[in-house]
C-alpha angles and dihedrals in degrees: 000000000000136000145206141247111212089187105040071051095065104026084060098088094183081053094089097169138359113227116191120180124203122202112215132191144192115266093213125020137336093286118091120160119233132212105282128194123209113270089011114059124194106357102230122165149183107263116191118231131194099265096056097262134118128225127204104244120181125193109239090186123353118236080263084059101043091045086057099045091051085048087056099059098066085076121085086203121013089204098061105021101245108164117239101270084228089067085045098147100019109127115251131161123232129196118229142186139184149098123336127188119223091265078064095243119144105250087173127015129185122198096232098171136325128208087265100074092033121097108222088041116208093004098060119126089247091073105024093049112114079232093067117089134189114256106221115194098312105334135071109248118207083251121127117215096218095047086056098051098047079047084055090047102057095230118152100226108240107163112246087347100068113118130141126279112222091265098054098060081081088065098037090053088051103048102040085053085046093055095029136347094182083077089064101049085052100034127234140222120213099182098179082052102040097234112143109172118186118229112263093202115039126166144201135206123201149166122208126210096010132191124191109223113193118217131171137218136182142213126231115200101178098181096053091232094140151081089223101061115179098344123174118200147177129253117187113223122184135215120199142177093235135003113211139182111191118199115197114185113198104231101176096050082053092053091044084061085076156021138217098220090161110149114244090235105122106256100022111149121252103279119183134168107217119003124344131244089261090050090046093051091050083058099050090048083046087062096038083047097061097042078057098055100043096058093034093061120056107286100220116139097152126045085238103046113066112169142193130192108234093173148004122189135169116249111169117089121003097318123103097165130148112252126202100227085213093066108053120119087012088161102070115090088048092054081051095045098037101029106029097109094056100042096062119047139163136192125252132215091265085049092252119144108233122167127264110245115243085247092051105050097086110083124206128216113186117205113184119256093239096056090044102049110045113164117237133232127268106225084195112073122207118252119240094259090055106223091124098253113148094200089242111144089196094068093058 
C-alpha cells in the first residue's frame, strides 16, 4: 500500500488535481438502493463509451450527497454536534442560545448548530443575521458576526454592490481558514459580499452497467387504526457491474489560496500573502481525512444500501497505486499537535501576529431564544368540545 505526500502534492505545480477512486460493494447480496427523488425514482441514464456503445449508469449520491456526507464525518455524533477528536483544535463557529443576564453574560447557553452541521458553512444565516452576536468570554457583545467578518475581510461595504478588490482575496482566503477551514475544503458562497469559492474536494458516486429490479412490499395495520388499510406497494433496487465513488481534489485552487512573496536575501523570513504552505497542507490532509473516513466507516446511507470499500486507488497522473482508506491524511493529527500554534494568528493591538490559543479557536454567536423557537401553526383546529377531532370522516 501506497501514501501520499501532501507536500511533494502541492509543491508539484504540473500536478494540477489528485483523483482517487474507491470500489464499493454490497455487504450482502447484488441489490443496493440509490438515492431516489419523488416522480422520478432512481436517475439512471445512457453513458456513451469509445466503442460506440452506451452503458446504463445510475447515480448511487449526487456530488450534493457526497459533500454532505463528507461534511458529516467531522462529527464525532451527528445527534449532539462533538467534533471528531481527530479535529480536536481546528477553528469552527457554533451557534448558541440561551439566557443572558442584563449585564449581558450567558447564565445558560445551548449548542443549537456549527458550521459544521450547516450546509452553507460559514455563510449560513445563523452567523451573518444582524440578530447573531459574537459571544466574548461569557457575555454577548453588540457585535455582529457578519459585520466582523466583512471588517476582517477588508470589503468596503457597498449594498448590493460589495465585492472584493484583487487585493482583498488575501484576506478573504485568511480569514475564512482562521474562523473555519472547513469552509475552504467545501467551498462557500457570501452573495451580499460577492465571494464565490469553488470546493476543493468534490465527489462523485456511481454505479456501471445498471439494471432496475422492481420489488414490492406491504404494509399490515392489524388494529385497523389506520387511513391506509392493507396496502401493497413497489420499492426499485438496482444491480450493477461495478459500484464507484470518485474523489477529485482540486491542487491547483489550494495552492491559489497563497503565495510564497519571501525575499530572495539570504536569511528573510518566511513572507506570504494568503495562507502559507503549512495552512494549505492542512487543508489538503483535511480533504484526504474525510475521503478516509468515509470509506473507513460503514458506508450506509440508505437502509437498503449498505456498502463496503473493497478498494481505493489514485488515478490521476501517472500513479495507479492501491491506497489503505484508513491512512489517508495521516498527517493530520501531527500537523495539529506540531504545528497548532502557527496555522491560526491573529493580530494584536500593536499589529503583531501571535498565535490563538487551542481554547480560543471556536467562535460563539448568540441569537436570542425567542427569535430561534418559534411554535408552528396547527393547521386542525380543535372542535368546541375539545376532544381534537377535526370533524374529518376520512380519518376514521
Amino acid at each position: 500500500m501506497s501514501t501520499l505526500n501532501t507536500t511533494a502534492l502541492l509543491a508539484d505545480a504540473n500536478t494540477h488535481r489528485l483523483v482517487l477512486q474507491a470500489t464499493l460493494v454490497p455487504v450482502t447480496g447484488d441489490l443496493f438502493q440509490p438515492a431516489g427523488f419523488p416522480d422520478i425514482g432512481h436517475v439512471i441514464y445512457d453513458a456513451p463509451r469509445p466503442d460506440g456503445s452506451k452503458e446504463k449508469v445510475c447515480v448511487v449520491d449526487s456530488a450534493a450527497s457526497m459533500a454532505n456526507h463528507l461534511e458529516a464525518v467531522s462529527l464525532a455524533s451527528k445527534e449532539t454536534l462533538e467534533l471528531h477528536p481527530d479535529l480536536d483544535g481546528i477553528p469552527f463557529v457554533q451557534c448558541v442560545t440561551g439566557e443572558k443576564g442584563e449585564d449581558g453574560k450567558l447564565t445558560k447557553s445551548e449548542l443549537v448548530v456549527s458550521t459544521l452541521s450547516e450546509g452553507h458553512r460559514l455563510a449560513s444565516s445563523y452567523f451573518l443575521d444582524d440578530k447573531s452576536k459574537v459571544v466574548e468570554g461569557d457575555k454577548v457583545s453588540e457585535k455582529n458576526f457578519g459585520a466582523v467578518l466583512r471588517e476582517a475581510f477588508g470589503i468596503r461595504d457597498l449594498g448590493k454592490k460589495t465585492h472584493p478588490l484583487p487585493g482583498d482575496w488575501w484576506n478573504v482566503f485568511r480569514t475564512i481558514f482562521r474562523y473555519d477551514p472547513n469552509s475552504l475544503v467545501h467551498g462557500i458562497l457570501f452573495p451580499a459580499m460577492g465571494i464565490k469559492l469553488s470546493r476543493v474536494l468534490t465527489a462523485h458516486h456511481e454505479a456501471f452497467g445498471a439494471d432496475r429490479v422492481g420489488l414490492s412490499g406491504v404494509k399490515f395495520d392489524k388494529l385497523g387504526k389506520t387511513t391506509s388499510g392493507q396496502p401493497i406497494f413497489s420499492v426499485d433496487k438496482e444491480t450493477a457491474r461495478e459500484i464507484r465513488a470518485t474523489f477529485v481534489i482540486d491542487l491547483s485552487l489550494i495552492r491559489s489560496f497563497g503565495r510564497d512573496v519571501t525575499k530572495k536575501e539570504q536569511g528573510a523570513p518566511k513572507t506570504f500573502l494568503g495562507l502559507t504552505d503549512d495552512q494549505k497542507c492542512f487543508l489538503l490532509e483535511l480533504a484526504l481525512w474525510k475521503i478516509g473516513q468515509l470509506l473507513s466507516s460503514p458506508y450506509k446511507f440508505r437502509s437498503g444500501c449498505d456498502l463496503k470499500c473493497s478498494k481505493l486507488v489514485q488515478v490521476s497522473g501517472k500513479s495507479n497505486d492501491d491506497l489503505a482508506p484508513e491512512k489517508l491524511g495521516a498527517g493530520l493529527k501531527d500537523l495539529l499537535a506540531t504545528k497548532g500554534d502557527s496555522l491560526w494568528q491573529e493580530k494584536n493591538e500593536k499589529g503583531e501576529s501571535t498565535a490563538i490559543q487551542k481554547d480560543k479557536r471556536i467562535t460563539k454567536v448568540y441569537w436570542p431564544s425567542e427569535e430561534l423557537f418559534k411554535a408552528g401553526k396547527d393547521d386542525n383546529k380543535d372542535t368546541e368540545n375539545g376532544d381534537g377531532d377535526s370533524g374529518d370522516d376520512s380519518a376514521d
